[in-house]
Jmol script that loads the backbone (N, CA, C; Angstrom):
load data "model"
ATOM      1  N   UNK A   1    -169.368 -69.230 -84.964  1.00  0.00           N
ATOM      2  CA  UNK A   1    -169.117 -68.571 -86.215  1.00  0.00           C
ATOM      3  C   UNK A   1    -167.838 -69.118 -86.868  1.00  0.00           C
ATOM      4  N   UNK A   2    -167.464 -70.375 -86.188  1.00  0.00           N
ATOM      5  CA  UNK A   2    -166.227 -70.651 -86.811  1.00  0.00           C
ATOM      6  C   UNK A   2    -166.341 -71.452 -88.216  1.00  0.00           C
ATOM      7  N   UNK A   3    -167.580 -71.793 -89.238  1.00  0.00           N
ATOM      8  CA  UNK A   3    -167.993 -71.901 -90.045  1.00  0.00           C
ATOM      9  C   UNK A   3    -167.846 -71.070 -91.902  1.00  0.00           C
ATOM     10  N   UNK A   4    -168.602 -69.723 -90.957  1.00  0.00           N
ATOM     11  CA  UNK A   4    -169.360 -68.568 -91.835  1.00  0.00           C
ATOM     12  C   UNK A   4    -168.873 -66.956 -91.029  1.00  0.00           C
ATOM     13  N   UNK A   5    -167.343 -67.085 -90.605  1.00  0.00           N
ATOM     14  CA  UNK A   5    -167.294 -66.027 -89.903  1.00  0.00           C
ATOM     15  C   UNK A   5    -167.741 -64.296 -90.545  1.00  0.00           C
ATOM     16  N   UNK A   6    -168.063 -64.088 -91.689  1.00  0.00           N
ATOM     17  CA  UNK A   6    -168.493 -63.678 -92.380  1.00  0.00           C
ATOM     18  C   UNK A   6    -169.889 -63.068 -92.420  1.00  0.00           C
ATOM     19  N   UNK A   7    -170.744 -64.235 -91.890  1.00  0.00           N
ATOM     20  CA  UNK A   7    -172.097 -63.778 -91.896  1.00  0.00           C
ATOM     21  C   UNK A   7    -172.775 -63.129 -91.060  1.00  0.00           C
ATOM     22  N   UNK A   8    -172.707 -61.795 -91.646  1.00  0.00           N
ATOM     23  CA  UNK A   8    -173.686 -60.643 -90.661  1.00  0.00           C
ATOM     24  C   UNK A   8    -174.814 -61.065 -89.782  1.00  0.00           C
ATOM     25  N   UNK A   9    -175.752 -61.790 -90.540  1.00  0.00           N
ATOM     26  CA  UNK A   9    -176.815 -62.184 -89.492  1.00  0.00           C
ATOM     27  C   UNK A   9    -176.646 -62.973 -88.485  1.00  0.00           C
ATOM     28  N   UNK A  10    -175.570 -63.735 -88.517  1.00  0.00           N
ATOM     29  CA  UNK A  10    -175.447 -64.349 -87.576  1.00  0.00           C
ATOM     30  C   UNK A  10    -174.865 -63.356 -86.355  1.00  0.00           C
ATOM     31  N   UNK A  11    -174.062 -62.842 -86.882  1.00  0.00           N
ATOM     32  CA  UNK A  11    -173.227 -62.266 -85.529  1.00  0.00           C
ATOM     33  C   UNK A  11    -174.449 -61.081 -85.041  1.00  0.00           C
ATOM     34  N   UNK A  12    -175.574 -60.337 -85.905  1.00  0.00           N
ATOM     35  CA  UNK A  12    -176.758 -59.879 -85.537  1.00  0.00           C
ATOM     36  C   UNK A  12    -177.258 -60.985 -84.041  1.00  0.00           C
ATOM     37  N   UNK A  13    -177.240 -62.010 -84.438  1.00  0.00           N
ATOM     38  CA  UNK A  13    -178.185 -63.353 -83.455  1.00  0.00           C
ATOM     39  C   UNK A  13    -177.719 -63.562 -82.365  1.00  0.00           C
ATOM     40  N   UNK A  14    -175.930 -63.273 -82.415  1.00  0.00           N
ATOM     41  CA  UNK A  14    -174.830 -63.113 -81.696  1.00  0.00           C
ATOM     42  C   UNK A  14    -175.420 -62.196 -80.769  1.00  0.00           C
ATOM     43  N   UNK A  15    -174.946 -61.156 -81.234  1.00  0.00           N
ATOM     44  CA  UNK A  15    -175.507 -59.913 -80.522  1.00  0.00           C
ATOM     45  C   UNK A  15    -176.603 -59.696 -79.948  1.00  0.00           C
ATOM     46  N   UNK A  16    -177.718 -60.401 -80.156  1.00  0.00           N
ATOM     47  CA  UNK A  16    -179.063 -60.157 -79.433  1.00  0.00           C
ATOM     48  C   UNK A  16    -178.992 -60.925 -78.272  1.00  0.00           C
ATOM     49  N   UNK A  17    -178.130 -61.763 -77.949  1.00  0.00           N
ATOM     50  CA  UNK A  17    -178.375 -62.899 -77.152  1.00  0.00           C
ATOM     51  C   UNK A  17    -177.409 -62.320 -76.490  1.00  0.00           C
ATOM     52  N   UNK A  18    -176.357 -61.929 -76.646  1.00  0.00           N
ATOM     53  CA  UNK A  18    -175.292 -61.270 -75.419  1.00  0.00           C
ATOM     54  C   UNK A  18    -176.014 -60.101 -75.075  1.00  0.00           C
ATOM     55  N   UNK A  19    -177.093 -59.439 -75.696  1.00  0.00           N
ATOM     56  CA  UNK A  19    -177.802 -58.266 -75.205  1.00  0.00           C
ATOM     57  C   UNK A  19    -178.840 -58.830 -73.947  1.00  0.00           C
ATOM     58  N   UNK A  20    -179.635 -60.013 -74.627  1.00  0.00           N
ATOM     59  CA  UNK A  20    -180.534 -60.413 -73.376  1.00  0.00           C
ATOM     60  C   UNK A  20    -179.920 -60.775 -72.070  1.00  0.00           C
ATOM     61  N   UNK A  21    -178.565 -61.452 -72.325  1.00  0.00           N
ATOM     62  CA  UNK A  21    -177.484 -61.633 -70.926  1.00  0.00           C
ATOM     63  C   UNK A  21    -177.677 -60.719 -70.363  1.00  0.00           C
ATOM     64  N   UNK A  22    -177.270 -59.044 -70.842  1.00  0.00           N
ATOM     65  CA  UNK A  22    -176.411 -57.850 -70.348  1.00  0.00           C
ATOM     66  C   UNK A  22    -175.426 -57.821 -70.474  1.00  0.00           C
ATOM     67  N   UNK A  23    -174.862 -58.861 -71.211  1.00  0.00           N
ATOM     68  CA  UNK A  23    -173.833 -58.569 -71.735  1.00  0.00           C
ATOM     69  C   UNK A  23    -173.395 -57.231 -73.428  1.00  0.00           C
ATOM     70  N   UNK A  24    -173.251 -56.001 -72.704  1.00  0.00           N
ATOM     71  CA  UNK A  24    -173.335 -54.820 -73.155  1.00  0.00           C
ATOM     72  C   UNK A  24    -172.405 -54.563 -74.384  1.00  0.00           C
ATOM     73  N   UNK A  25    -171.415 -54.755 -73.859  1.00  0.00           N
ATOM     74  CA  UNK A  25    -169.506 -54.736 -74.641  1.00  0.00           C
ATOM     75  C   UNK A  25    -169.772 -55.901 -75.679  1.00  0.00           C
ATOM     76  N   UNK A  26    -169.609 -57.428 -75.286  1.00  0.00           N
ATOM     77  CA  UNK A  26    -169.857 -58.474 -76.202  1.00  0.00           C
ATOM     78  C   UNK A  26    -170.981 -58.072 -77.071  1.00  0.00           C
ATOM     79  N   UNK A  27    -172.314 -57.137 -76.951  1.00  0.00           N
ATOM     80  CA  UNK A  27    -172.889 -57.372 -77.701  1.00  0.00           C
ATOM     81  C   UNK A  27    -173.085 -56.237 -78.593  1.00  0.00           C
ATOM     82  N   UNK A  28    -171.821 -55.025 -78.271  1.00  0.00           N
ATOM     83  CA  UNK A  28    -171.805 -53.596 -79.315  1.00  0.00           C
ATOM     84  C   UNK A  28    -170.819 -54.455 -80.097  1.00  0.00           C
ATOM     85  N   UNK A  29    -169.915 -55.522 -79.660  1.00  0.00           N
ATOM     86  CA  UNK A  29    -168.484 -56.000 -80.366  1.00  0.00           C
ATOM     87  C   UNK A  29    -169.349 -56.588 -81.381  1.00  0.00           C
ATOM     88  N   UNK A  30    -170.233 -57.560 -81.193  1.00  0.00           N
ATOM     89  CA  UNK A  30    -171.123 -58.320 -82.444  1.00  0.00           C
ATOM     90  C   UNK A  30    -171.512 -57.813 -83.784  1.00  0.00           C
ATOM     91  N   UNK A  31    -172.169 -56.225 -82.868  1.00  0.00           N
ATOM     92  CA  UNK A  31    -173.323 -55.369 -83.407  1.00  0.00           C
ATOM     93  C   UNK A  31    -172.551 -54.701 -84.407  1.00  0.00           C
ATOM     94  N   UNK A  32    -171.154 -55.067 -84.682  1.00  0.00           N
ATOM     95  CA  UNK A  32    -170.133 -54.102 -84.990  1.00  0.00           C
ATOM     96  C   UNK A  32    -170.244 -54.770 -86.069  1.00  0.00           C
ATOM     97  N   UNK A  33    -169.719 -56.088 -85.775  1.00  0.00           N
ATOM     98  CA  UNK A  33    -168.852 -57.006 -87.141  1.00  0.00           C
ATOM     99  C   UNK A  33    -170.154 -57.096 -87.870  1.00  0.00           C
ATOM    100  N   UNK A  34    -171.080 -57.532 -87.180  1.00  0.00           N
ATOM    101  CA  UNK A  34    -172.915 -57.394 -87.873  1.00  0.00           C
ATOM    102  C   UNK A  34    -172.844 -56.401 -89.101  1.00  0.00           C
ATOM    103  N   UNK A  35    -172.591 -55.324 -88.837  1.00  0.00           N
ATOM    104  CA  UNK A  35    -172.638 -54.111 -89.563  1.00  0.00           C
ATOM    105  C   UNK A  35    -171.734 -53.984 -90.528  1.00  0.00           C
ATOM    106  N   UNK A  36    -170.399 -54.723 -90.232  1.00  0.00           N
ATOM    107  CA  UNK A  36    -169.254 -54.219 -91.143  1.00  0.00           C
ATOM    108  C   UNK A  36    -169.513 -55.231 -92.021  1.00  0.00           C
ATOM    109  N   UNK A  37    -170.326 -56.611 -92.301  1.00  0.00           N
ATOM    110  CA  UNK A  37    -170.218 -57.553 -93.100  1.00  0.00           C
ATOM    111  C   UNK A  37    -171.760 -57.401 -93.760  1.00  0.00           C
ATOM    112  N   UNK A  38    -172.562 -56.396 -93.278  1.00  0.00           N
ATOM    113  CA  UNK A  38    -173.931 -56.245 -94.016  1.00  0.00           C
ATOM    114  C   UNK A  38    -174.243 -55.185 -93.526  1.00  0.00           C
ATOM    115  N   UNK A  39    -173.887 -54.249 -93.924  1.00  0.00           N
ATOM    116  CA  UNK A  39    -174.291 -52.967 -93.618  1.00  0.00           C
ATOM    117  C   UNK A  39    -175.645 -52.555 -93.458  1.00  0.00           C
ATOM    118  N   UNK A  40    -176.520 -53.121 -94.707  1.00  0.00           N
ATOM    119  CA  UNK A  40    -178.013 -53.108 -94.532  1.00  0.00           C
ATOM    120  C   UNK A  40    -178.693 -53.667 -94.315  1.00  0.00           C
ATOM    121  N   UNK A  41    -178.513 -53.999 -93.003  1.00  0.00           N
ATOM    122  CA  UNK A  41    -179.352 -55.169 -92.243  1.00  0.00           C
ATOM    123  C   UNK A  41    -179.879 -54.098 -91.229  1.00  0.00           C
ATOM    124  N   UNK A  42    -181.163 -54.479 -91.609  1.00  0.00           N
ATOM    125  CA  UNK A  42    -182.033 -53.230 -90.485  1.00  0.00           C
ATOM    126  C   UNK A  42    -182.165 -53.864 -89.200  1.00  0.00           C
ATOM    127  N   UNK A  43    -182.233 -55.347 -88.776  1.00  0.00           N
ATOM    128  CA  UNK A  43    -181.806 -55.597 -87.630  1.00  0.00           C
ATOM    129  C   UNK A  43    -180.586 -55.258 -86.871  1.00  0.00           C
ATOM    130  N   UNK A  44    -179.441 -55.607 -87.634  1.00  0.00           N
ATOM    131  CA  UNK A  44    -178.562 -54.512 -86.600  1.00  0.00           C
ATOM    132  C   UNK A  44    -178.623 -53.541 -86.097  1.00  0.00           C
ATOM    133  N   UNK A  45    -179.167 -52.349 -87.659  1.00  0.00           N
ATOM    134  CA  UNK A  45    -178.876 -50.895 -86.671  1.00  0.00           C
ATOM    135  C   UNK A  45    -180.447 -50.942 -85.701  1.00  0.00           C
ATOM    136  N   UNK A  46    -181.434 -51.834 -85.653  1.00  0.00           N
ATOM    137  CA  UNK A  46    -181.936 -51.574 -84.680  1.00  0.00           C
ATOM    138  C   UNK A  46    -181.710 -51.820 -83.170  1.00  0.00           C
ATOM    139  N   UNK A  47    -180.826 -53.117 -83.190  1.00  0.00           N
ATOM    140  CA  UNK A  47    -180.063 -53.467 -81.764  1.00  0.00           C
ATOM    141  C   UNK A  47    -179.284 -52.604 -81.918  1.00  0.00           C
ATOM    142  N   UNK A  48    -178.183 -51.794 -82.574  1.00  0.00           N
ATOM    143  CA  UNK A  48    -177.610 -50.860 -82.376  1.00  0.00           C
ATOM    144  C   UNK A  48    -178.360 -49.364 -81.446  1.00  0.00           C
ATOM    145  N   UNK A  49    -179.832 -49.365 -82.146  1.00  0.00           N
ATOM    146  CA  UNK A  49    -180.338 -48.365 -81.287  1.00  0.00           C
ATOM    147  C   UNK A  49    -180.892 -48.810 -80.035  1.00  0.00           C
ATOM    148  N   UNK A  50    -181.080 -50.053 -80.206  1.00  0.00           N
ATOM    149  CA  UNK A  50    -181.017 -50.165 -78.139  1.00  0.00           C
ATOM    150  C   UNK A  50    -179.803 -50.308 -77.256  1.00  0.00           C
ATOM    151  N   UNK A  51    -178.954 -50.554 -77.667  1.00  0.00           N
ATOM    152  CA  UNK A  51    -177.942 -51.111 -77.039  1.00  0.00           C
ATOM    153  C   UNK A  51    -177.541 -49.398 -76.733  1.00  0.00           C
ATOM    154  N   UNK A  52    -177.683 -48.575 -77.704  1.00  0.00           N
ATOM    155  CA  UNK A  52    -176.924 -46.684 -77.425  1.00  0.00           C
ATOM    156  C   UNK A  52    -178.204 -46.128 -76.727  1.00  0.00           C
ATOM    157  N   UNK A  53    -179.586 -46.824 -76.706  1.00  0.00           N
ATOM    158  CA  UNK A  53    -180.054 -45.818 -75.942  1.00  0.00           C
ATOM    159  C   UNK A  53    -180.158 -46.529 -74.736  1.00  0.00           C
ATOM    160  N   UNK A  54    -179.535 -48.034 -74.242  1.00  0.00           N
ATOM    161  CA  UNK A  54    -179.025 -48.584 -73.378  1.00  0.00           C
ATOM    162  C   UNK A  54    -178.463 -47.797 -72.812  1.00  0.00           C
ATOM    163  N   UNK A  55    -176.888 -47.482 -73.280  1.00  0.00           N
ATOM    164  CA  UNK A  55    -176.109 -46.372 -72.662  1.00  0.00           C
ATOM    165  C   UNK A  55    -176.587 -44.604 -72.726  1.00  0.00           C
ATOM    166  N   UNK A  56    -178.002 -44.448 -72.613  1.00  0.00           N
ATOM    167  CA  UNK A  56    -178.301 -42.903 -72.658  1.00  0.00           C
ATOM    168  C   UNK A  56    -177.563 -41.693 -74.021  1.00  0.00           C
ATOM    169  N   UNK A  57    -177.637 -42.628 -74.955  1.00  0.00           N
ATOM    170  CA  UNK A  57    -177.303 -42.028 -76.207  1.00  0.00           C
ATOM    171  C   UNK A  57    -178.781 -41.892 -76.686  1.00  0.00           C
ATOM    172  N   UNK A  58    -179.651 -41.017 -76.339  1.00  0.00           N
ATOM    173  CA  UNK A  58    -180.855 -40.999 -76.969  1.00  0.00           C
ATOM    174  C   UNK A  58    -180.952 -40.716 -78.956  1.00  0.00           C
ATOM    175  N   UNK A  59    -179.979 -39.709 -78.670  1.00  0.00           N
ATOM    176  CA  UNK A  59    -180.133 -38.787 -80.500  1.00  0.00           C
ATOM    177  C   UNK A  59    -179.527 -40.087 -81.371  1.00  0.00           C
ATOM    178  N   UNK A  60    -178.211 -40.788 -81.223  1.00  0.00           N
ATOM    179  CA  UNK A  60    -177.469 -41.571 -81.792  1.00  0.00           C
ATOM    180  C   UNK A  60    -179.010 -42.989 -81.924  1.00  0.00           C
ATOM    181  N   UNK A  61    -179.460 -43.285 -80.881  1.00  0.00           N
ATOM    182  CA  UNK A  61    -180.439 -44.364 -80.871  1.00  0.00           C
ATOM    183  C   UNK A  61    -181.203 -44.331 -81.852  1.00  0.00           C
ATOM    184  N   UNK A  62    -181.841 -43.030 -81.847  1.00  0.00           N
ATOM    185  CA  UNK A  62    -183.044 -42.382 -82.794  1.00  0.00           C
ATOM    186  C   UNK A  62    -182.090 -42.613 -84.275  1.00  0.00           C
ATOM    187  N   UNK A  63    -181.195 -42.122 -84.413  1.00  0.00           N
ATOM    188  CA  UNK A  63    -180.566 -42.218 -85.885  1.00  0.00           C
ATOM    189  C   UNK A  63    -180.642 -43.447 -86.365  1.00  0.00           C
ATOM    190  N   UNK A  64    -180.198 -44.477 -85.433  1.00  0.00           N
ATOM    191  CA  UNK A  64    -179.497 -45.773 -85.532  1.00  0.00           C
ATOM    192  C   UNK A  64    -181.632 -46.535 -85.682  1.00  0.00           C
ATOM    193  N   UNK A  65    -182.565 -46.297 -85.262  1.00  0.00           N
ATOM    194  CA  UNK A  65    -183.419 -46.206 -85.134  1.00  0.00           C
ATOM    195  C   UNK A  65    -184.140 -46.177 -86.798  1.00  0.00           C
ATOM    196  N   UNK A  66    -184.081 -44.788 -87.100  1.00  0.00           N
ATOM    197  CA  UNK A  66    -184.135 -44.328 -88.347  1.00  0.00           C
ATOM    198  C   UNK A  66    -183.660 -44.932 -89.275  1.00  0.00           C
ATOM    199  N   UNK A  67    -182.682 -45.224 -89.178  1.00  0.00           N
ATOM    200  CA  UNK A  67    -181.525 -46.000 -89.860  1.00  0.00           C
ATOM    201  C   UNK A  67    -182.207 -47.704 -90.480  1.00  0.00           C
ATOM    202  N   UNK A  68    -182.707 -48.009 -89.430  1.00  0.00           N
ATOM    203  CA  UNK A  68    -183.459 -49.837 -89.448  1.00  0.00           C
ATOM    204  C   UNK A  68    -184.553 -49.106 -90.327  1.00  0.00           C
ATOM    205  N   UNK A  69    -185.562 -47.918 -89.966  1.00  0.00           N
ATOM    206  CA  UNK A  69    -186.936 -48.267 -90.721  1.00  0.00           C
ATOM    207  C   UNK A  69    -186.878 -48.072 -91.863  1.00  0.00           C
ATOM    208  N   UNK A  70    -185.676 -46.993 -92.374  1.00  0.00           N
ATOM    209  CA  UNK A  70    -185.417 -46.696 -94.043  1.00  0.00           C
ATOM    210  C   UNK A  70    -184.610 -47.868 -94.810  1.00  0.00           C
ATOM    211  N   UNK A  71    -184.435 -48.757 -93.905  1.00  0.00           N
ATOM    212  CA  UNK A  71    -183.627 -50.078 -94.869  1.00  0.00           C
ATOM    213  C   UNK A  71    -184.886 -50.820 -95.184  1.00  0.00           C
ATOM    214  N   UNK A  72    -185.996 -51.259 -93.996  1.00  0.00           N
ATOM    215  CA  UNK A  72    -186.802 -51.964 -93.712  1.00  0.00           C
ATOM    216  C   UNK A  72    -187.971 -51.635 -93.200  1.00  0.00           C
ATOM    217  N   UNK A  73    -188.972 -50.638 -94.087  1.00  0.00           N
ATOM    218  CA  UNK A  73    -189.966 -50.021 -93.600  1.00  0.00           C
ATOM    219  C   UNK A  73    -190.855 -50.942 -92.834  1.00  0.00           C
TER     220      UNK A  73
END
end "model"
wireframe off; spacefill off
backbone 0.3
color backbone group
């Protein structure tokens, strides 16, 4: 990202790939900047809802869940 540090989707692509590791932390840190540079990117908040119902955040998942299909039916 030392390019386009900027671009949400990327750090989205970021994040999916430190998710398939297990890498958990690296990939809420991604899922973060993902979000703060494109808020409505329904791919994030949907890795957002696995990654929380990863950690047994079921209700937050479902929101974060909700969240992806009303950006991106």
């Amino acid at each position: 990202m030392k390019r386009s540090p900027e671009f949400g989707f990327g750090w989205v692509r970021i994040a999916e790939l430190e998710f398939s590791f297990g890498h958990t932390r690296a990939a809420r840190e991604s899922v973060e900047k993902a979000l703060a540079y494109t808020p409505r990117n329904a791919q994030a908040h949907a890795l957002q809802g696995f990654l929380l119902a990863a950690e047994n955040h079921s209700h937050e998942a479902i929101t974060a869940f909700t969240e992806a299909i009303c950006i991106d039916p």
